[in-house]
N, C-alpha and C positions, 0 to 999 in steps of 0.2 A: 219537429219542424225546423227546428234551428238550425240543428246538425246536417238536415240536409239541404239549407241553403247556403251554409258555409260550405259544403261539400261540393256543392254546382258551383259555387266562386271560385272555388278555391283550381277548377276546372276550366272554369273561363277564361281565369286569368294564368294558371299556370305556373303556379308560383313554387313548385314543388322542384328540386334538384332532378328526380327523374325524369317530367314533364319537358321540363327546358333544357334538359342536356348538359346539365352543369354537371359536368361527372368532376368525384374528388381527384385530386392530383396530391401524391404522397411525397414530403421531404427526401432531401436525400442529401447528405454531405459530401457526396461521390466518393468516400473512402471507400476501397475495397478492403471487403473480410479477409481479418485474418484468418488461418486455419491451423489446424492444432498442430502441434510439433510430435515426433515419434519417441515416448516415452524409453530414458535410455536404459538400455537394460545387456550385460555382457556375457559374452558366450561361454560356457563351461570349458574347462579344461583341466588338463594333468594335476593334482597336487604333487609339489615337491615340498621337501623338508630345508628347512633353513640351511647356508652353508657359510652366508655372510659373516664374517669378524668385525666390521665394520661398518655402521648403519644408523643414517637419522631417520627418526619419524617426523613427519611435518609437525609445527609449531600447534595447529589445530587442535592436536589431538593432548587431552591431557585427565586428570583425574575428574569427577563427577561431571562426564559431558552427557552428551546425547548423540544416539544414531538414528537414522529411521528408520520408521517399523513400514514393514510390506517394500520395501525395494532395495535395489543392491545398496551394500553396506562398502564402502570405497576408504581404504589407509593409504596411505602414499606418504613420500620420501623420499631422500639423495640418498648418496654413499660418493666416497672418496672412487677415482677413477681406475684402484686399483683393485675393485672390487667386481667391476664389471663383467657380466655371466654369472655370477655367481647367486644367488638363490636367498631372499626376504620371506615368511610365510607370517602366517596371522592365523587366529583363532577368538571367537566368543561365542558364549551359549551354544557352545556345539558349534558351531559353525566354521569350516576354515577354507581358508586361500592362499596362494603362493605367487611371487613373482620373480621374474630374471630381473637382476640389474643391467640398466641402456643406460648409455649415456648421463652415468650419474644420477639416475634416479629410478624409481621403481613404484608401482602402483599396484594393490593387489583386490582382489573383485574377491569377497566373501560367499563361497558358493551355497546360494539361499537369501532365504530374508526370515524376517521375524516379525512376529505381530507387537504391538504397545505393551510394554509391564515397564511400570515404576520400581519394582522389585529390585531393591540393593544387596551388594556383597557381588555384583558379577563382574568380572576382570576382565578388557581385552589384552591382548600378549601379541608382540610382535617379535619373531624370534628367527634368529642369526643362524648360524652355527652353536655348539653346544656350549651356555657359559655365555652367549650374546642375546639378550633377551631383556626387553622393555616393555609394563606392565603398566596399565590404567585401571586405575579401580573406581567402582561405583558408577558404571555406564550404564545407562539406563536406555528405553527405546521410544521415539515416540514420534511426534511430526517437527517439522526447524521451519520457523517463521523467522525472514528479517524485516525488520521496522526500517526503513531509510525514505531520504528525504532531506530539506535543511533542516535548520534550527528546531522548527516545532516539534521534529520529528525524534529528536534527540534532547529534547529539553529534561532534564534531569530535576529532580527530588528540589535539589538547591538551583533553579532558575537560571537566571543571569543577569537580573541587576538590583542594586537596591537593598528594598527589604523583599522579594520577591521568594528568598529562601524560608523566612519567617512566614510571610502568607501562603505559601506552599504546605509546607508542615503542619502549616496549625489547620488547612484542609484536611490534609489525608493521615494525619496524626493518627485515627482509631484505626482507618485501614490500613496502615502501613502497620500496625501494633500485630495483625496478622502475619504478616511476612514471617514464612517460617521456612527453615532448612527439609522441613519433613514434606512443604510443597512440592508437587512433581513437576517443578519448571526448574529449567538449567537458561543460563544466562552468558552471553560473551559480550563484553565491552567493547566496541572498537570508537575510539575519541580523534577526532579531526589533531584536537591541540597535542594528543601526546607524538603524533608525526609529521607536525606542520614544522620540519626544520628540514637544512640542509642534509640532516645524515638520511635522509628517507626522500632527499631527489630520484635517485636511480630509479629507484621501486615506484614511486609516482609516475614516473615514465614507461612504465614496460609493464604489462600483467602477469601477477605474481601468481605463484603456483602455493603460495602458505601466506598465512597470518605473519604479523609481526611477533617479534618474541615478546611485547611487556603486555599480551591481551592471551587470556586464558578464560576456560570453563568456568562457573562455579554455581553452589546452589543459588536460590534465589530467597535465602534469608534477609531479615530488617538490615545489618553491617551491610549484606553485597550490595541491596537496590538501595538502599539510600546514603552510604558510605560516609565518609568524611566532608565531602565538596565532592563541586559537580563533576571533577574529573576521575573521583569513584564510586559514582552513584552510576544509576540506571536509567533511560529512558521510559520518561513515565508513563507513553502513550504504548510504547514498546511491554512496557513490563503489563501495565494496565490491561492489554489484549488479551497476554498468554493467562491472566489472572483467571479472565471472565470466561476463558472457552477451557480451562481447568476443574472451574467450579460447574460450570454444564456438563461436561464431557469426562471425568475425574480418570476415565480408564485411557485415555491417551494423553499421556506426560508435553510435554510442551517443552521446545528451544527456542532461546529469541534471540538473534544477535544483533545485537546495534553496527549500521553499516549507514550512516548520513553525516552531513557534515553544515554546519549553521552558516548559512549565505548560500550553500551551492547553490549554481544556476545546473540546468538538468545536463548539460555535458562533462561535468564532472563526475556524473553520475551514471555517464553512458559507457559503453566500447568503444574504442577506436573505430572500428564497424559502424556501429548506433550512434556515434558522433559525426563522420562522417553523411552518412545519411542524413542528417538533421535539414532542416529548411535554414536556409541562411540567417543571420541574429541569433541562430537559438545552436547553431558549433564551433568549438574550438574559444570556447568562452571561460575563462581562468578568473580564479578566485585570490585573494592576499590576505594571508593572513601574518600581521605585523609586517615584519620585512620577508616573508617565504611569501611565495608565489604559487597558489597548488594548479599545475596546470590541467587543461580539458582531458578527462579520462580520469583524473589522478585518484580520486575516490573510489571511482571502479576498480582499477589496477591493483589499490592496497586491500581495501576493504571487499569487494566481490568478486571479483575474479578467484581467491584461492578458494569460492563456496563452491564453485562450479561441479566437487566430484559430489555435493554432502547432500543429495537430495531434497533441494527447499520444496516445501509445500505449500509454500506460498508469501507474500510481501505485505503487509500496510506501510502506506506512502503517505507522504505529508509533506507538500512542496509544490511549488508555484510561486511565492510570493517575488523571488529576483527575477522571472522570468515573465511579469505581467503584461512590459510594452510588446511583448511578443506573441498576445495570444492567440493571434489570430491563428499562427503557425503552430503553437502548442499542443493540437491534436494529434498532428501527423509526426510530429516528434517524438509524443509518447507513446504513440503505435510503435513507433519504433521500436525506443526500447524497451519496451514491453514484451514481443517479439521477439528480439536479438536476446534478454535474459533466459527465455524460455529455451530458444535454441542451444545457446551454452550450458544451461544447466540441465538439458534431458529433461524435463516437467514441466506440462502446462499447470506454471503456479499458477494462485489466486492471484489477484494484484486486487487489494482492497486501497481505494484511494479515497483521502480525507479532504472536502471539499473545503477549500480556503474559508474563512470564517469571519466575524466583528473583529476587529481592531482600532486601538484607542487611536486620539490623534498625535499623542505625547508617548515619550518611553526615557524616562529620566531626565525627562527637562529638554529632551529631542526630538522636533518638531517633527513624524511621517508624513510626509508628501513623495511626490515623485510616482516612486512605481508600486507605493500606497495605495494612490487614487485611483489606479486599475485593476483594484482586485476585483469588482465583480464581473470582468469581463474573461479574468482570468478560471474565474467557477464556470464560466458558461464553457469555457474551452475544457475543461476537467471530464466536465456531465456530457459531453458531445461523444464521446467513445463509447454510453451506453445509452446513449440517444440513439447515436445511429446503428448500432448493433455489432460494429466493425470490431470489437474484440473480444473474443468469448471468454468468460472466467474473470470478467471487468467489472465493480462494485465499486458506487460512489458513494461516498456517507455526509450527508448535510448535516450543515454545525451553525448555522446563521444564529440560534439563540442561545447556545452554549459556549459564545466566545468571551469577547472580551465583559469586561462588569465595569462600571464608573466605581473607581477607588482604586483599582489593579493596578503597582505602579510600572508595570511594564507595558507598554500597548498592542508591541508587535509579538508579545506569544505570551498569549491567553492562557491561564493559567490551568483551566478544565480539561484533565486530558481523561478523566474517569471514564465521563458521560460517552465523549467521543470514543473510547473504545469499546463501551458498551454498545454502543450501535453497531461500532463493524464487527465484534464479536455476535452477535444477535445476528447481522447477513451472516456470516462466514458459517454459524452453526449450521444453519438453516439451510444455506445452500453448499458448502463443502461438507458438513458431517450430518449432516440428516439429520440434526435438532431442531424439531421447529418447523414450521408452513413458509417458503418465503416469500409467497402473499402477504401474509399476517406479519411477518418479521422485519421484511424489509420496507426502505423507504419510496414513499412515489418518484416516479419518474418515466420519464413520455417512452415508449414503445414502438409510440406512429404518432407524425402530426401528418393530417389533411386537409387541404382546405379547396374551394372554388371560390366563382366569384362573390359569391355572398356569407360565407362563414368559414368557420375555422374548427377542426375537432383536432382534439388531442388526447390521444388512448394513452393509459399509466398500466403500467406494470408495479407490483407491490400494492395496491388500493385496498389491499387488508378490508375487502368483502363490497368496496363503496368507499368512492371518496366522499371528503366531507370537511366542514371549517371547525378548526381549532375550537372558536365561540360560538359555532352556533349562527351565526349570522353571514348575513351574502359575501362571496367569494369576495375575496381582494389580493392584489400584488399582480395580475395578469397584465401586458401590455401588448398592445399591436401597434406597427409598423403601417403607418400610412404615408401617401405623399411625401417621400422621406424623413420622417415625423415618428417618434418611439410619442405615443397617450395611454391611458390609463383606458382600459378595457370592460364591458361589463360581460362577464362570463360567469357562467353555470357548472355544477358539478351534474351528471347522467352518468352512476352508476362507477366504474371506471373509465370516466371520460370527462372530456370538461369541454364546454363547448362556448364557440364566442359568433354570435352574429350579426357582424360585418363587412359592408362589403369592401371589395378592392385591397385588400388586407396583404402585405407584401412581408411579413413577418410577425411571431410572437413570441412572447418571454415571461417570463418569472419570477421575482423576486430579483431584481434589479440594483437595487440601493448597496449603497458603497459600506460603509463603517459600522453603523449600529442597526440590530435587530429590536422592531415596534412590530406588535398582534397591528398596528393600526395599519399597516403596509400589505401585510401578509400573515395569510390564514391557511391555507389550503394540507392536508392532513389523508392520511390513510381512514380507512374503518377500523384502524386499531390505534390511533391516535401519533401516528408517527410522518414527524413533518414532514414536507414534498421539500425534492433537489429544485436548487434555482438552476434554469435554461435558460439559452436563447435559440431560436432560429428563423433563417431570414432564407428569400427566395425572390426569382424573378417578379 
């Protein structure tokens, strides 16, 4: 009897979305999708045999690197200009190619590809004429990740200040004890400080076609990644990734090359192109370090640009923090280059991005404020590119409880780079190598927000079966946007959805709070227990 008098009310009054015409109205950032790029791939032709006497191999190329497996295999190099016409070839595992010398330089397309073997003793040969011939030994084949971004993203073994080296170490002390030469990860160095001077203006200015000469291959023993100091140690977050999709994936070897520089703002990190495009605030924005000045581009030019022929398969990012009073514009900037990378380099890479994180208020006695106190508006601008769906192959990874810790004497870069590579490792299997459900794997994050005039729903992708709270108890960290007004919201989890009923509701958000991560804030979790990205989004 009950049920059907609630059921004649519920009819009288109308109170149901259907009944009264409240149809949902679906967000939208107005980004338009990007679309994939045409995977680059070169047309067979003639081999010729070596003729050249004279002939450099690019700087890139050296003893124990990596190439990749399943797509063109790309050497390249100058020659003096009296060399010109005259004939470079190459050879490995079987495999060979030739090129005419143009213009001082020459490029040669390996005709074939090859699948992943860690397997040593295989040599490539780049050969001249007869008696002109230059040999790399111990190339192995597999996929090339670079780790760029500023500081966090490059933070090395010994830190950067303090005692920062000491509580580093005496972290990953047992697992660095692992670090061995017999791992199937190869490693390239490239350091902001070792080119931050006058003799490498030119090259900061123009896009370079090579590596600098003092940054080479090498294995990824305990000496290489944690070296002497930071300026030969390894990127920890960098190294940390290729560790964890090694130890899942053992049959495809792994390159990582450090390509970020600590401070950049993102147009240091763009093209000339992808810089130009940027939204005003966020181009042509230059870095100092000591008395050098590294202009907008200039990290691109030295450090990315000469990867353009090596087939990356993808990026982990870690950066935003100098770029926070701008976030509003932060989206459409990293469409960009995000975009404009894939273009130059022929591969729709991954681009796994590490969502800003806790940070202390002090960093040696050095009070952060400033563009500190905008970081979490700058995560909301991060998680917006897989919010709105606008670029495919885009993976955010939340860090809110694995940043900073009270005692850490550094504030602005958290010492935890294990955990956070363990997450984007876990998406990346999941979803670039087919390890792993990326429901189960990865983390929450909205799909579709809708709402009308009385509630709000919010569909997650990743819900690992059902979302759910960390504790056990009622959702917390939701907020809506009323009467121009951010409040604290009372919302429900349904399934993979999360629902808030409210009316008049003009935006909603997620984990909000600036510097330190509290369970008392924010709860909200997969059905596999893997915390949900903080968002924002707002509307008419």
């Amino acid at each position: 009897m009950k049920k059907i008098v609630l059921l004649l009310l519920s009819v009288v009054l109308c109170i149901t979305p259907a009944c009264t015409g409240e149809k949902y109205e679906t967000w939208s950032s107005g980004r338009t999708p990007a679309g994939t790029v045409e995977e680059r791939s070169e047309q067979e032709y003639t081999l010729q045999e070596g003729t050249a006497e004279s002939f450099k191999v690019a700087n890139y190329f050296s003893n124990d690197m990596i190439v990749p497996r399943d797509r063109d295999i790309v050497i390249w190099g100058t020659a003096p200009e009296s060399e010109n016409g005259k004939i470079v070839s190459a050879e490995f595992k079987g495999l060979k190619g030739s090129s005419v010398i143009e213009n001082e330089a020459w490029r040669i397309v390996l005709q074939g590809t090859l699948p992943a073997s860690s397997e040593l003793g295989h040599t490539l040969t780049v050969r001249g004429a007869e008696g002109h011939d230059k040999s790399f030994k111990n190339v192995i084949v597999g996929d090339i990740w670079v780790v760029s971004g500023q500081s966090n993203a490059d933070l090395t073994f010994f830190g950067t200040i303090g005692t920062s080296a000491k509580d580093i170490q005496e972290m990953y002390g047992e697992y660095m004890d692992s670090a061995s030469d017999d791992d199937s990860i190869r490693i390239l160095r490239q350091t902001n400080t070792s080119v931050a001077s006058a003799a490498y203006k030119d090259q900061m200015n123009e896009p370079q076609t090579d590596i600098a000469k003092v940054f080479r291959w090498s294995k990824a023993g305990k000496r290489r990644v944690m070296g002497t100091s930071a300026l030969t140690s390894f990127s920890m977050l960098g190294y940390f990734f290729a560790k964890e999709l090694t130890k899942a994936n053992p049959d495809v070897p792994i390159g990582m090359i450090m390509a970020a520089c600590g401070g950049a703002p993102l147009s240091l990190l763009a093209s000339e192109e992808a810089n130009d495009a940027f939204p005003a605030g966020l181009k042509d924005n230059t870095l100092n370090i000591g008395a050098f000045t590294i202009p907008a581009c200039g990290i691109y030019n030295m450090f990315i640009s000469p990867l353009t022929n090596v087939g990356i398969k993808g990026m982990i990012f870690y950066q935003g923090e100098t770029d926070t009073t701008m976030a509003d514009k932060y989206p459409d900037a990293l469409s960009v280059l995000i975009q404009d990378y894939r273009e130059k380099f022929g591969t729709n890479l991954s681009f796994i991005n590490v969502q800003l994180t806790t940070y202390g208020y002090e960093s040696a006695g050095t009070t952060l404020a400033g563009i500190w106190d905008a970081i979490n508006m700058q995560r909301f601008a991060q998680a917006e590119l897989k919010v709105d769906g606008s670029v495919p192959g885009y993976e955010i990874i939340p860090t809110l409880e694995i940043g900073w810790q009270a005692g850490n004497a550094d504030g602005a870069h958290p010492y935890n780079k294990l955990d956070i590579a363990k997450r984007a490792a876990s998406v990346t299997l999941a979803n670039v190598y087919g390890i792993g459900d990326p429901e189960n794997a990865g983390f929450p994050v909205p799909s579709e927000i809708k709402y009308n005039r009385s509630s709000v729903e919010v569909s997650y992708v990743y819900a690992g079966g059902g979302l759910k709270t960390v504790d056990g108890g009622a959702l917390k960290g939701f907020e809506i946007k009323k009467d121009g007004i951010w409040q604290l919201a009372d919302a429900v989890t349904e399934g993979n959805k999360v629902i808030i009923n409210e009316a008049d509701v003009k935006g909603v958000r997620y984990a909000s709070e600036l510097r330190y991560f509290d369970t008392q804030d924010i709860n909200l979790c997969s059905g596999t227990g893997n915390p949900a990205v903080a968002f924002s989004a707002e509307w008419e």
